[in-house]
C-alpha positions in Angstrom: 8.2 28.7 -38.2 9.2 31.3 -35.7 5.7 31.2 -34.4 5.4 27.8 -33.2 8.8 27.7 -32.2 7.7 30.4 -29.9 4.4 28.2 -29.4 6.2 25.3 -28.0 8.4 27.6 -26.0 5.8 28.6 -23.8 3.8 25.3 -23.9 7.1 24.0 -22.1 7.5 26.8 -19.8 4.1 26.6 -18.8 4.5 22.4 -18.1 7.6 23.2 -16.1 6.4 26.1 -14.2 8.8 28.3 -15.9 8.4 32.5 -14.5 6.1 31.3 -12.2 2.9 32.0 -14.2 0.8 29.4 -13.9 1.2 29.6 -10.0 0.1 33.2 -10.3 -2.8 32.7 -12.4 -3.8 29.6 -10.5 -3.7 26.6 -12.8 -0.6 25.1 -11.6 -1.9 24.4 -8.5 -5.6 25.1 -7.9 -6.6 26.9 -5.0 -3.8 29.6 -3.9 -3.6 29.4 -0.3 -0.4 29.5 1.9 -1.9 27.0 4.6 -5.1 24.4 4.6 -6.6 22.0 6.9 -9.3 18.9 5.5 -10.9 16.8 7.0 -12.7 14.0 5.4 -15.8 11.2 5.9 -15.2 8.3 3.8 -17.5 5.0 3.0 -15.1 2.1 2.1 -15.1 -1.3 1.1 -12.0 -3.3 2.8 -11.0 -6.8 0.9 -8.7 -8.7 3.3 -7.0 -11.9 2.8 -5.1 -11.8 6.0 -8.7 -12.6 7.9 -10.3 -14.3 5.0 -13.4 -11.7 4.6 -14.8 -8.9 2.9 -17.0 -6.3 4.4 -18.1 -2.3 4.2 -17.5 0.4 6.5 -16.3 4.4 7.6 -13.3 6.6 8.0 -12.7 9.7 9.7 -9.4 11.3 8.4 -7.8 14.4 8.8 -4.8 16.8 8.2 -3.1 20.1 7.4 -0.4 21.0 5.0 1.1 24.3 3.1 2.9 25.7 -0.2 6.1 27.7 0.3 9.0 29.1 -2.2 8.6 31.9 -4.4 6.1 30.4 -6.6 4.8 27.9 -3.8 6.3 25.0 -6.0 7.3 23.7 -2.5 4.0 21.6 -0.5 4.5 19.8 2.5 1.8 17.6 3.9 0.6 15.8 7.2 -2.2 13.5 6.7 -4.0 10.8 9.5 -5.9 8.2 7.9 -7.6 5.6 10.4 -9.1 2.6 8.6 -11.0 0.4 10.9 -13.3 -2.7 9.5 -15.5 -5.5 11.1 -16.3 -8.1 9.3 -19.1 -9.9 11.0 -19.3 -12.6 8.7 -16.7 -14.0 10.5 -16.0 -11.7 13.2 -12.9 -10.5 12.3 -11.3 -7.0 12.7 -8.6 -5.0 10.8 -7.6 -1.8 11.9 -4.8 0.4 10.0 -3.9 3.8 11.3 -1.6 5.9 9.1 0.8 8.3 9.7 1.6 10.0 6.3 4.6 13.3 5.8 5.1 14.2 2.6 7.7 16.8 1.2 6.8 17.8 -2.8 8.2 19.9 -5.7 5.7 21.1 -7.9 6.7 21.8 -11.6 3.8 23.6 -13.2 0.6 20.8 -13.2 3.0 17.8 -12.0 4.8 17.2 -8.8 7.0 14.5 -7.2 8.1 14.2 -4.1 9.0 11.9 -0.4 6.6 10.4 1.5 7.7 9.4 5.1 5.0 6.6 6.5 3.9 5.4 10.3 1.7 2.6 10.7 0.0 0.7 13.5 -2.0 -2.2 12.7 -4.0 -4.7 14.4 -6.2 -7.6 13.0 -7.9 -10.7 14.6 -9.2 -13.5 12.8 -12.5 -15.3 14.5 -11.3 -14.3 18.1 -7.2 -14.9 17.3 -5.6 -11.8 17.4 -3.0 -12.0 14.4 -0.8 -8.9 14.2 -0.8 -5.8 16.9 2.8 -4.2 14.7 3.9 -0.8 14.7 6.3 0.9 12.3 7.6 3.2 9.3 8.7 3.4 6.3 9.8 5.3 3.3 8.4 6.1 -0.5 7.5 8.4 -3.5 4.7 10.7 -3.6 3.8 11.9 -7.4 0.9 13.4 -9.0 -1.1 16.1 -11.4 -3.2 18.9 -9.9 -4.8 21.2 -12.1 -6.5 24.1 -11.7 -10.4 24.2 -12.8 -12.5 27.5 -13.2 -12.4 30.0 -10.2 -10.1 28.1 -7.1 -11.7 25.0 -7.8 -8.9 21.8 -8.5 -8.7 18.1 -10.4 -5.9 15.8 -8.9 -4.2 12.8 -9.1 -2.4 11.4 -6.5 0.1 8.4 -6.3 1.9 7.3 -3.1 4.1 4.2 -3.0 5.9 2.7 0.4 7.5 0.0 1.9 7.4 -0.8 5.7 10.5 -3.3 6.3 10.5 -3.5 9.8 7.5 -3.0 11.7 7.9 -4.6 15.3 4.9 -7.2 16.4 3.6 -7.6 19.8 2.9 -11.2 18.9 5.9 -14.1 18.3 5.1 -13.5 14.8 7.9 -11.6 12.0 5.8 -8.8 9.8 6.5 -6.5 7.0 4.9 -4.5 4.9 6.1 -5.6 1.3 4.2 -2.6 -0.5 1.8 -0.4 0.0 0.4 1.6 -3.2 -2.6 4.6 -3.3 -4.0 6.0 -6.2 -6.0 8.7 -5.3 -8.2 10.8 -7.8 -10.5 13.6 -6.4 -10.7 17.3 -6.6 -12.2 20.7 -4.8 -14.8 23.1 -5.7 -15.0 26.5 -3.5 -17.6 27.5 -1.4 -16.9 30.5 0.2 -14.7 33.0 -2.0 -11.9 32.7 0.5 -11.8 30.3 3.3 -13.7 27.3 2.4 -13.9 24.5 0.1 -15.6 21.4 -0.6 -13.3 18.6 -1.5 -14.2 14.8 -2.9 -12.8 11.7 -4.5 -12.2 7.9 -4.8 -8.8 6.3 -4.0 -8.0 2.7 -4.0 -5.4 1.7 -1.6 -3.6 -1.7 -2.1 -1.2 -2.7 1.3 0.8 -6.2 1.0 1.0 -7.7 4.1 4.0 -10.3 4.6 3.8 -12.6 7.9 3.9 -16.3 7.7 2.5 -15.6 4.3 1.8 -12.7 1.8 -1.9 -11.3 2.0 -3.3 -8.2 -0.1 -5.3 -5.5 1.6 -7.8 -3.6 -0.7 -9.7 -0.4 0.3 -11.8 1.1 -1.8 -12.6 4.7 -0.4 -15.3 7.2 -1.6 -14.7 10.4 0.6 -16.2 13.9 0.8 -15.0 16.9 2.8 -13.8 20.2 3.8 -10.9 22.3 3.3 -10.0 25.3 5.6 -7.2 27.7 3.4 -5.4 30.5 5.0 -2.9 33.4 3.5 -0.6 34.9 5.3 
């Protein structure tokens, strides 16, 4: 009895990040690195309702973040994310550019945190320019990360916003009613130290609300690379 009472005892410490071993030993985590930079190429598939079309396409996106605390069970993160799509079968355009801050508290293999959101958006329908809006908004960022083999990681990321008051350029009232990411990906390293390869698919779903509600779907398969420093 005393055994697996001590059994569950560290199972829980372990879940919660309790003495800080997992971050030591690297499966809390993944990669141990003080500071990193990524920058990704993605190939999506955007399914808009606000212009009526569907329609393939690429991303550039970009950012930097770091761990801090005793442990590093504290993250923050600043990520750009600029999806553009034409659709020429009916000449339509929709362009999103995110702005995404997030402040998260890791406990052992899960973490949950703020996400603080910018957007500008503009989309034309066959030559009518619909929305040219700018704006931010507020959410929850929450996830698992674990560790995989030497520095290599396996995530899952969730990110959840509203946008209530984003101000249009056109006579035309817009919100963003709900914007939800699910992001699963990971990292393999490919220098001992200062380099690593990173990859996943994320499907992000954005609720559009002007004279009507319309649903955004992006379906995004990305690869990239991951620049880690320690001081």
């Amino acid at each position: 009895m005393k055994s697996w009472i001590q059994c569950w005892r560290a199972t829980l410490l372990l879940l919660l990040g309790g003495g800080g071993t997992a971050y030591a030993q690297g499966s809390g985590r993944g990669p141990q690195s003080d500071f990193f930079f990524d920058a990704q190429y993605a190939f999506t598939t955007s399914k808009s309702k606000l212009v009526g079309s569907n329609d393939t396409g690429t991303a550039l996106r970009y950012g930097l973040g770091g761990y801090a605390g005793t442990h590093s069970n504290l993250s923050f993160l600043l990520h750009f994310d600029r999806d553009t799509t034409n659709f020429l079968l009916n000449s339509s355009k929709v362009d999103m550019n995110w702005q995404d801050t997030r402040v998260r508290y890791h406990m052992g293999f899960f973490y949950l945190g703020a996400l603080f959101t910018r957007l500008e958006m503009t989309a034309d329908r066959e030559g009518t320019e619909l929305v040219d809006a700018a704006g931010s908004g507020m959410g929850l960022n929450t996830g698992m990360l674990f560790g995989v083999g030497r520095g290599g990681s396996v995530y899952l990321d969730v990110m959840m916003a509203t946008l209530p008051n984003m101000k249009n350029a056109i006579d035309q009232e817009i919100a963003i009613k709900q914007r939800l990411d699910i992001d699963l990906g990971g990292s393999i390293k490919l220098t001992s130290k200062l380099l690593d390869m990173t990859f996943g698919y994320k499907i992000r779903n954005v609720s559009v609300d002007t004279d009507s509600t319309y649903q955004e779907a992006l379906y995004t398969t990305y690869t990239g690379i991951r620049f880690s420093f320690r001081f």
